[in-house]
Structures are given as C-alpha cells and as structure tokens.
C-alpha positions in Angstrom: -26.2 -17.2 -20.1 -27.6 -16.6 -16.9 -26.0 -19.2 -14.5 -28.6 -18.9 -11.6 -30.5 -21.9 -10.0 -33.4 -22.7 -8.1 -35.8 -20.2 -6.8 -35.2 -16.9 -5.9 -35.0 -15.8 -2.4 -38.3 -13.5 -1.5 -38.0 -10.0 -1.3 -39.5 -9.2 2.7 -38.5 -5.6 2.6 -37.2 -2.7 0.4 -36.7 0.8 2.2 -35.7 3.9 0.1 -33.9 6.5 2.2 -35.0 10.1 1.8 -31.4 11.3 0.9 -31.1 8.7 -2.2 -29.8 10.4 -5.4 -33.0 10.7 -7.1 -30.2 11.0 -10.5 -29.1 7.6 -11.6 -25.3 7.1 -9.5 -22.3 6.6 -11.6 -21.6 3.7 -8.5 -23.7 0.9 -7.0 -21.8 0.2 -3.8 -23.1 -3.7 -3.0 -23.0 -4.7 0.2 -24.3 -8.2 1.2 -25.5 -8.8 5.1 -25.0 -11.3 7.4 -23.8 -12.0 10.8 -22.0 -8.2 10.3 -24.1 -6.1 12.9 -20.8 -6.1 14.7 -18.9 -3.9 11.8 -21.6 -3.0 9.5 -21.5 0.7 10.8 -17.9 1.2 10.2 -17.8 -0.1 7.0 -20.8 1.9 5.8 -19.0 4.8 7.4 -16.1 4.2 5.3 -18.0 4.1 2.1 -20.0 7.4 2.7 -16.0 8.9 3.6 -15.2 8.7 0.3 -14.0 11.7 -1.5 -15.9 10.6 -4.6 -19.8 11.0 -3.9 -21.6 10.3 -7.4 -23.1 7.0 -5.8 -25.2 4.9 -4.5 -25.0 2.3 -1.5 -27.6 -1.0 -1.8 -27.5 -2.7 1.5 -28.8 -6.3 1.8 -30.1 -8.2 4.7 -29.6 -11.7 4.0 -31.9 -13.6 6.2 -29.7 -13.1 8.5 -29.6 -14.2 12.2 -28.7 -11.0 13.9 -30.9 -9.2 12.1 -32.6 -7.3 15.4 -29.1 -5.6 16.0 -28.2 -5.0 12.3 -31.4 -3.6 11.8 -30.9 -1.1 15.0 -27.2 -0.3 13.8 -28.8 0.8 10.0 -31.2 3.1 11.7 -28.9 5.8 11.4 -28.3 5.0 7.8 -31.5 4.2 6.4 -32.0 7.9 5.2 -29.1 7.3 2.7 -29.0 3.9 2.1 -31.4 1.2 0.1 -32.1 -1.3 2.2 -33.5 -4.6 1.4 -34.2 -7.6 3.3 -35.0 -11.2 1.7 -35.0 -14.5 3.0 -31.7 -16.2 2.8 -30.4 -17.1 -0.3 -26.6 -17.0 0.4 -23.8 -14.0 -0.8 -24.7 -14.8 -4.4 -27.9 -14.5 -4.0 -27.7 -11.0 -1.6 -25.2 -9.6 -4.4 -27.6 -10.7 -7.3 -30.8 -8.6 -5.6 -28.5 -5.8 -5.0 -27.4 -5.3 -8.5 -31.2 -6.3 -10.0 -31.9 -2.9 -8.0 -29.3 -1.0 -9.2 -28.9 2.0 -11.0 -25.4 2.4 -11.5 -23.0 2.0 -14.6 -20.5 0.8 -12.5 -21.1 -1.9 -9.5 -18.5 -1.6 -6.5 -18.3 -4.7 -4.3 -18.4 -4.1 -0.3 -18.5 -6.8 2.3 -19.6 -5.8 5.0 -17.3 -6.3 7.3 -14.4 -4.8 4.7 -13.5 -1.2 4.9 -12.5 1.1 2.2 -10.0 4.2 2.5 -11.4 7.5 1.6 -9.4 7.2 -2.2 -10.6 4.3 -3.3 -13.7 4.8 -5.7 -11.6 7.9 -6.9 -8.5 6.5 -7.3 -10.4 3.7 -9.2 -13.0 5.9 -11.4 -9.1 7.2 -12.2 -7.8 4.7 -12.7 -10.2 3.2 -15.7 -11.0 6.5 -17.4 -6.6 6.1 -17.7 -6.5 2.5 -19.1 -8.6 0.2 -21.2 -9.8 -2.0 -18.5 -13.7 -2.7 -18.0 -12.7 -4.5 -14.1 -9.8 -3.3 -12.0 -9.4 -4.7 -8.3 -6.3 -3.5 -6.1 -5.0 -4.9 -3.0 -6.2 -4.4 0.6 -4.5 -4.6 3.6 -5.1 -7.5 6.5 -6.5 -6.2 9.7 -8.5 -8.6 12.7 -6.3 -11.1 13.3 -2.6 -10.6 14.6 -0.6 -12.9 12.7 -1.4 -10.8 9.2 -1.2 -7.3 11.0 1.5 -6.1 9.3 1.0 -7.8 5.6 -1.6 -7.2 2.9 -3.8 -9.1 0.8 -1.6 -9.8 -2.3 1.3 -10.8 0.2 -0.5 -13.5 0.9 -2.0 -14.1 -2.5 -0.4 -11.9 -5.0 -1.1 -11.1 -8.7 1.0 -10.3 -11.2 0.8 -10.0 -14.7 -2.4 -10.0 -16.9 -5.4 -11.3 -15.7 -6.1 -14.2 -18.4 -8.4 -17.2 -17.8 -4.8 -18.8 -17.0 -3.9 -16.4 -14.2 -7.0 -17.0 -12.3 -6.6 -20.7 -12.6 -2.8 -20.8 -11.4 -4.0 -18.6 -8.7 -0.9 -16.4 -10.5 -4.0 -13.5 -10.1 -6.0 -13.0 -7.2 -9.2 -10.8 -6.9 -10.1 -9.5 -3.6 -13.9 -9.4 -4.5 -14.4 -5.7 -1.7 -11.3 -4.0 -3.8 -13.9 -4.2 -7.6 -14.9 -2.1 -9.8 -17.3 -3.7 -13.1 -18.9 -2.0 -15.5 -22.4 -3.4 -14.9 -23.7 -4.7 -18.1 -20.8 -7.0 -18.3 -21.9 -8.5 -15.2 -25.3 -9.1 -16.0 -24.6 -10.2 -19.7 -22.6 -12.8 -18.2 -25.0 -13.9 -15.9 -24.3 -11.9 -12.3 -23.4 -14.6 -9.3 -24.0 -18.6 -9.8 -26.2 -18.7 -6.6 -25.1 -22.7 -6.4 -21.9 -21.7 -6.2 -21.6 -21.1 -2.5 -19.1 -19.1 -0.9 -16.7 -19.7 -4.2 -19.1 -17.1 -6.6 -16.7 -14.6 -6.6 -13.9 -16.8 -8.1 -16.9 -17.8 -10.4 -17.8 -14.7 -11.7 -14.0 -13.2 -12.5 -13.3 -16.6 -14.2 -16.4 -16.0 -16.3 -16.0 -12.2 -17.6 -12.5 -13.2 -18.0 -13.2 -16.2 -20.3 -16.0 -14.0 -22.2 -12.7 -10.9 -23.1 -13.8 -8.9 -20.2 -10.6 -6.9 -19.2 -9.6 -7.0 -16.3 -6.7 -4.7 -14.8 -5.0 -5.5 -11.8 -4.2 -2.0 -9.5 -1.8 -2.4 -7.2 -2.2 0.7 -4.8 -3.5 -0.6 -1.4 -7.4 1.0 -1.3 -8.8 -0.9 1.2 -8.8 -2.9 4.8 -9.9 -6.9 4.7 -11.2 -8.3 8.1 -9.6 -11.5 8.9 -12.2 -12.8 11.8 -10.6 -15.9 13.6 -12.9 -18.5 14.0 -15.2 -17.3 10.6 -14.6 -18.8 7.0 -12.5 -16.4 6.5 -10.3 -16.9 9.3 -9.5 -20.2 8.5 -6.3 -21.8 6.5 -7.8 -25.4 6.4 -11.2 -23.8 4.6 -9.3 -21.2 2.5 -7.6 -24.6 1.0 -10.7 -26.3 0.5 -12.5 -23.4 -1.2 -9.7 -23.1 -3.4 -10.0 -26.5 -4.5 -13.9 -26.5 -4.7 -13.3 -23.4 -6.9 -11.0 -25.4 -9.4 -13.2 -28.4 -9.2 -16.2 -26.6 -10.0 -15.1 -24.2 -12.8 -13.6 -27.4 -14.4 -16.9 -28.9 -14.1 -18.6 -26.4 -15.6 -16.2 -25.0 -18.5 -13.9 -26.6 -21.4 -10.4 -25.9 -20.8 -8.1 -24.9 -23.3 -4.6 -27.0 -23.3 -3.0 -24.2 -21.4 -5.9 -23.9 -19.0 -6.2 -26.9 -18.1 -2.4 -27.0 -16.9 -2.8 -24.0 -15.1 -5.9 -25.4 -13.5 -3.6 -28.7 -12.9 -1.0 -27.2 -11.5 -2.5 -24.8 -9.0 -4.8 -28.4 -7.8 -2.0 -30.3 -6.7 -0.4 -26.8 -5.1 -3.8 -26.1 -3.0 -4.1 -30.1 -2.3 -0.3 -29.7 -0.3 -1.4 -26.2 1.3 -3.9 -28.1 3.0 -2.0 -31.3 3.8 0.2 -28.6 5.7 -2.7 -26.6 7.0 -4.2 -29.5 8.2 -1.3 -31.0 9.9 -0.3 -27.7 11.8 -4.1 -27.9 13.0 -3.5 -31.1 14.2 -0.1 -30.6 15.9 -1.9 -27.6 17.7 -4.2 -29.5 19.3 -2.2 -32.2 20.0 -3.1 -35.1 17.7 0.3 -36.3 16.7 -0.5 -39.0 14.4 -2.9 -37.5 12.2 -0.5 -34.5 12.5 2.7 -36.6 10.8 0.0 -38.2 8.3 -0.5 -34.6 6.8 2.7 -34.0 7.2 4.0 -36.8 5.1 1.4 -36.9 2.5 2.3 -32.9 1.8 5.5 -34.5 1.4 4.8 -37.6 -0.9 3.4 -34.7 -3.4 5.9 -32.3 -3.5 9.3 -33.5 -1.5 11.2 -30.8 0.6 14.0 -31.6 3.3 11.9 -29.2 6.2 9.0 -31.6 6.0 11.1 -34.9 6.0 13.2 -33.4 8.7 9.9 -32.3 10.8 8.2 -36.1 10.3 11.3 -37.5 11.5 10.9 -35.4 14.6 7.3 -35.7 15.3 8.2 -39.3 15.2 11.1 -39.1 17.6 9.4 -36.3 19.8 5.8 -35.0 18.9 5.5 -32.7 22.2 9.0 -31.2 21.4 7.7 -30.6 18.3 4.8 -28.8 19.3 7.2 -26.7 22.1 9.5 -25.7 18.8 6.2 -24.7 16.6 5.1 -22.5 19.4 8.6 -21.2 20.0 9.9 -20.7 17.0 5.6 -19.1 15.4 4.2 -18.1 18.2 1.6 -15.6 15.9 1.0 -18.8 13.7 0.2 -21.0 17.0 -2.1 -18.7 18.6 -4.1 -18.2 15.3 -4.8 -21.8 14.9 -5.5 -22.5 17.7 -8.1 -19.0 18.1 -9.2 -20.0 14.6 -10.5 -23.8 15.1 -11.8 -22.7 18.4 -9.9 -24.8 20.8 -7.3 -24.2 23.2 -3.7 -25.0 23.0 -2.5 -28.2 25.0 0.8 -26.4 26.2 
C-alpha cells in the first residue's frame, strides 16, 4: 500500500553527471536538501571517501531556501552526482523522488548534514551478506553541539535486542535513519515515506517494514557522525519529545495494535509525555520563568514520582534564582545548550 498523499512535488531540474556509473550501483546513497549549503560538501565528501565504490549518490534540492549557495557548493560535484531539484515537498517527499530515480538494490540513507566514516557501506554490505537481515542501522557518534561531544547516538537512545514492532514502539530500538541500509524493493512494496508524515517518516517507515516481517538487524559498530545543530529541530530536547509523541500518536492512528503492542506503545507515551514535562521545565528555569518552570516540574512528578523532582519543586518554591545558580553550577554543558538551543540568552 502506498501511503503517500496529496500531489507530488514538481520535478524543476534533473542533472546527470558525466562520471555516473552508466552500470546499475549496488547502492543508492539518498540524500535529501535543505537549509544544508553550510555542510553539504563535507558530507558528500565523506560518502565518495568510502572504501566501497559500487554506488550511486542521488542528491535532492528540496525547494529549498539557500538554494543559490547549495547550488554553487554542488558545482564541484555535479560531474558525479544526480542532482535533482523539485519544489518543496518536505524530507519524505525529497527521499521518495530520490529513490523513484534510483537504480540501486540497496538504498543508503544520507542527511545531509550527517557524515559517514570511510567503513561504513563496507562494513554494512559485510555485514548483511553475514546475517539474515534485509535492514541493518548502526550507531553514530554526536558531533555540533558540546554537551554530546563525547557520547554517541545510542547513548542517548539505545537499542537492544531484536527489532520487533514492540521495540520500536517502547523506543527499546532506535534507528538513526543516516546509519541504513534497505534492500529497495521492500521499501517500495511497503509504500516508501508517508509524505504527511512530517519530520516523523522515518519512524514511520521502520515501524512499517517491521510490522510487514522485514528484518531488521541492529549493528552496533559506530559508522557514522550525527550533527546536533543548536537552535534546528534537531537540536532541540522539547521538540525531540514532541516528535516522539506525534510518532506514537500517529502510528496508533494509523495501525491495529496487537495486545503487546499496544503496551509497548503505552508505555513509551507516558515515558516521552515526562521527558518533556522535564525538558520543558529546564527550558523554562533557563530563561527564568519560575512558575511555569515548577508546573513542569511537578506534573513530571504527578506521572512518575521521584525524590530529586520533589526535592527540586520544594526549592524552586523556597528559592527559584538559587535554583537556577545550582542548575548552572552543578550542568553547566546542559545550561549553555538550552539556552543556545531556544535561542535566548541566559538571565545569569
């Protein structure tokens, strides 16, 4: 079933470099475009880096705003790349025309603001040839941002065990979408990226292949770097809570849950719904609105009771700027990310 929706962004431009395997790749390398003209040309770099060569990289402009410079930074690509550029239609929709124009059996998912280590398609091609898995992801780690310098992707989000409908719903399983391989046809037979499904598509599509016995294998090697850019989506605690809610919301909506999925699903809801109580409150501490700060706060607690948040409520209420000295004393990395993040200065 194809899960796409509405009309389909228009095609503007399609550009086939000259140094294009004219044989069909093993690889499509997809790699959506927008607002990236800043990191584009080190992430492209670290594609064609890699020691594995049988592929092909599909690079699409997404309507987007800096196109002028993105354009002048491909210029010195365009011989080797296919480059495309549509009117927007979101990552979905960028992904979607990258893989309707691709020729690989495989399709390897690139942000483009992600960077790969030279191994990685290798170490992956490996990887499946060894095992009986049609998707494998592995873990990345955190660069951009100084408070995750140091820690990777499934630090903050791990995985373990086997990827099952279940896993994905607990959040017990975490994909980072720029660490995939997929065999292609499964994609498409599924029905590629719901384009309604904004900036939660990815979550979409694993859910999917997994509920239609796609196998997915979990590799733990670290393959990859994953930009953290304050002040983007992806920067940001209080919208990585929400998306993770929209994403169980949505999938519920669109799927019949088994009994064990749906406590899964139930579980990892009322988890994400205290993450961003918290996340919310520290924003709110940070910039110095104490009273939304200790409503957060003590919500977060009314869900799921722990004797740090009671203890931290009674001081906000005793002394909210002490508080705020001790938060910034005591996380300095955690107060300066917040408050880089949301855009707005600290008040001490």
């Amino acid at each position: 079933m194809n899960t796409q929706v509405g009309e389909t962004p228009k095609i503007l431009e399609k550009r086939v470099g000259n140094q294009v395997k004219l044989d069909e790749p093993l690889i499509s390398v997809i790699v959506p475009a927008y607002n990236v003209a800043e990191y584009i040309a080190e992430t492209l770099d670290s594609a064609f880096a890699q020691t594995f060569t049988d592929f092909e990289i599909i690079v699409v402009n997404d309507g987007s705003p800096d196109t002028s410079e993105l354009e002048k930074v491909l210029e010195n690509y365009l011989d080797r790349i296919i480059y495309i550029k549509q009117e927007n239609g979101g990552a979905a929709s960028a992904r979607n025309t990258a893989i309707s124009e691709s020729r690989g059996i495989f399709l390897a998912f690139l942000d483009g603001d992600d960077l790969w280590f030279p191994e990685k398609l290798a170490s992956q091609v490996q990887f499946l040839e060894d095992t009986l898995f049609e998707m494998i992801y592995c873990n990345g780690k955190l660069f951009g941002a100084a408070l995750y310098e140091s820690q990777t992707f499934m630090d903050k989000s791990p995985s373990s065990g086997d990827v099952t409908p279940e896993s994905l719903l607990s959040g017990g399983c975490n994909v980072l979408t720029s660490g995939t391989l997929v065999k292609k046809d499964l994609v498409v037979k599924c029905g590629l990226f719901d384009e309604e499904a904004v900036r939660i598509e990815d979550f979409d599509l694993w859910f999917r292949l997994c509920k239609n016995g796609v196998r997915i294998g979990y590799q733990e090697d670290v393959l990859m770097k994953y930009r953290i850019r304050t002040g983007s989506l992806t920067g940001d605690n209080v919208e990585k809570a929400e998306r993770t809610i929209a994403a169980l919301q949505m999938v519920k909506s669109k799927h019949t849950f088994t009994e064990s999925e749906h406590l899964a699903w139930e579980t990892h809801l009322k988890m994400s719904e205290i993450e961003l109580k918290l996340e919310k409150g520290k924003n709110s501490l940070v910039k110095g609105d104490f009273i939304e700060a200790r409503k957060n706060f003590s919500e977060a607690n009314a869900q799921d009771r722990k004797f740090k948040l009671t203890a931290l409520n009674v001081l906000l209420a005793l002394s909210p700027k002490l508080t705020l000295i001790l938060f910034k004393v005591f996380r300095p990395a955690e107060f300066l990310y917040i408050a880089a993040s949301n855009n707005h200065p600290p008040i001490i």
